[in-house]
VEXZABA-517713 format. One line per 8 residues: number of its first residue (from 1); for each residue x, y, z of C-alpha. Coordinates in steps of 0.001 Angstrom, whole numbers, always signed. Each point is the difference from the previous one (the first is absolute). Example, Ala and Ser with C-alpha at 12.3 -4.5 7.8 and 13.67 -1.06 7.14 Angstrom:
<sites>
1> +12300:-4500:+7800; +1370:+3440:-660
</sites>
This chain:
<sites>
1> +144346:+193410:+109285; -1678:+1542:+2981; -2945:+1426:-1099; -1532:-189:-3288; +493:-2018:-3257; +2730:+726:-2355; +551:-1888:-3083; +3499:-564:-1215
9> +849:-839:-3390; +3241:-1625:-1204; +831:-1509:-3657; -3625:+288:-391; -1000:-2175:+2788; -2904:+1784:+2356; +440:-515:+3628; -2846:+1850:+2474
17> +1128:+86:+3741; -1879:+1032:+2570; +912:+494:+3691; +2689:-2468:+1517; +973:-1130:-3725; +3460:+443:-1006; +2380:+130:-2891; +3634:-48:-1015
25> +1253:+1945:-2673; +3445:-638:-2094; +2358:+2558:-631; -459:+1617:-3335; -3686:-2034:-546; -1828:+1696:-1700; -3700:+1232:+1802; -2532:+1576:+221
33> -2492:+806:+3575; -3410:+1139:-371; -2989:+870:+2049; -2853:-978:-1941; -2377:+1596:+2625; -1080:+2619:+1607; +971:-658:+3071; +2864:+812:+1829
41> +3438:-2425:+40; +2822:-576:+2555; +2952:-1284:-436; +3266:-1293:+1458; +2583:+261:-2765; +3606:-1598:+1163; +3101:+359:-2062; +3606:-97:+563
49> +2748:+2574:-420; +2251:+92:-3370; +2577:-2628:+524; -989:-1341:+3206; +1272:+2904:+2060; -1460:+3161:+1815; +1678:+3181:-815; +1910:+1716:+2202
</sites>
């Protein structure tokens, strides 16, 4: 997170991060991100490409 608070729910389980926080995601986890506020969220989101490669 860089700005904000965003809270991240997985297998029911509430996480809130807020700026500098972190989280890793599984492949095919099930989640779901909210903002709960009215405020404005940013974001870094980091994920790999299919099969480990970059298309050419």
């Amino acid at each position: 997170m860089l700005e904000g608070e965003m809270t991240v729910i997985i297998d029911g389980q509430e996480t809130v991060l807020k700026p500098m926080d972190s989280c890793r995601i599984a492949p095919n986890e099930v989640r779901k991100i909210e903002n709960r506020s009215n405020h404005v969220c940013k974001m870094i989101v980091v994920i790999p490409y299919p099969g480990g490669k970059r298309p050419e």
